[in-house]
C-alpha positions, 0 to 999 in steps of 0.5 A: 531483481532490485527496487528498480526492477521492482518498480518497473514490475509495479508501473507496467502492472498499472500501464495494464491493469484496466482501471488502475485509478479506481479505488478497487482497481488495485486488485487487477494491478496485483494480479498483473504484477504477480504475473509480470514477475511470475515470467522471471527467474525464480531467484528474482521472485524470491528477491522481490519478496524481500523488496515488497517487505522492506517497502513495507517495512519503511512505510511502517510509519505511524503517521501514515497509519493515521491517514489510513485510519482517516481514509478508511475510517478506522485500520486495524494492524492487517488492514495498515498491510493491506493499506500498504499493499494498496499504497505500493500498488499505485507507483514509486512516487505516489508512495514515496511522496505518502511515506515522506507527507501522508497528507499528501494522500489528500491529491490523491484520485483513488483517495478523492473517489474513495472518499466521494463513494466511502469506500476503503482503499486497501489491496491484501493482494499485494502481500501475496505477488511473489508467491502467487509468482512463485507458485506459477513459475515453478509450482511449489510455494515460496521458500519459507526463509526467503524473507525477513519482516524488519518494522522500525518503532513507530514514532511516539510523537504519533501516539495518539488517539486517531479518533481524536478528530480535532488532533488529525485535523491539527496533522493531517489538514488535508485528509481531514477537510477530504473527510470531514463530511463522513465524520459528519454522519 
C-alpha cells in the first residue's frame, strides 16, 4: 500500500457512496472505504493507517484550522481531525489544493451547500477506516504500534484570534464573503 493506492481507495469510495457531494455524505464514503481496504491484505491495512496520518499530519496547518473554524463556525483540537477526516474524504485534489489554499475551500460544493444550510463539514469516521478494516478482515483490533502521529508546529504567523472576523476576512477572502451572512446572525 502506498499514497496512491491509497487514494484509489478514497476515489472508489466516493464513485460508490450515494451522495458523496452532500455535506453528511462522508460518512457513507468512510464506510466504503473502510470496507474497499478491508478486502486487502492485512499488511496493507495496517500501512494505510500511517498513510491516513501522515495526511493528516501534513494538513495540520494552521491556516486550514482557520478556514475550518470559518466553515464550522467554531473548531475545537478533535474537530480540526474530524474536519481532516472530511477533507480526506473528498479526494486527493480537493485536499491538496486545501492544504496548499484553504481558501479555496470557498469552490467547494459540500462547503457551498453546508454554508447555504449551516451545517458543519466533518467525518470523525475517517480516523477510524483502518481499524474498522482491520478488525473485518481479521477480527482482531489494529496493532497498537502500527503508527505514529507526527504534527509539525503550527505556523505563528497564523497565531491569531480566529474570532477575529475582519483578520479572516483580511486571510481567507472567499471563506468569509461564503459565510459572511452566519456572522451576521
Amino acid at each position: 500500500m502506498d499514497v496512491n493506492e491509497f487514494w484509489s481507495i478514497v476515489d472508489e469510495a466516493r464513485r460508490t457512496a450515494p451522495a458523496p457531494e452532500e455535506p453528511d455524505g462522508a460518512e457513507d464514503v468512510a464506510e466504503r472505504a473502510a470496507a474497499l481496504l478491508a478486502a486487502r491484505p492485512a499488511a496493507e491495512i495496517v500501512a494505510a493507517q500511517q498513510i491516513l496520518w501522515d495526511l493528516l499530519s501534513t494538513s495540520y496547518r494552521a491556516p486550514l484550522w482557520a478556514a475550518a473554524y470559518t466553515i464550522n463556525g467554531g473548531c475545537s483540537d478533535d474537530g480540526f481531525d474530524y474536519f481532516r477526516g472530511w477533507l480526506v474524504l473528498q479526494g486527493r485534489e480537493v485536499f491538496e489544493r486545501a492544504v496548499a489554499d484553504p481558501d479555496s475551500l470557498a469552490e467547494s460544493s459540500v462547503v457551498r451547500r453546508a454554508s447555504e444550510e449551516w451545517t458543519e463539514v466533518e467525518c470523525e469516521s475517517t480516523l477510524g477506516i483502518a481499524w474498522d478494516a482491520h478488525r473485518e478482515a481479521t477480527g482482531q483490533e489494529l496493532p497498537p504500534d502500527s503508527f505514529r502521529i507526527r504534527y509539525p508546529a503550527l505556523d505563528p504567523s497564523w497565531d491569531f484570534d480566529f474570532d477575529d472576523w475582519a483578520e479572516t476576512e483580511r486571510r481567507l477572502p472567499r471563506l468569509a464573503a461564503l459565510y459572511a451572512r452566519h456572522r451576521q446572525a
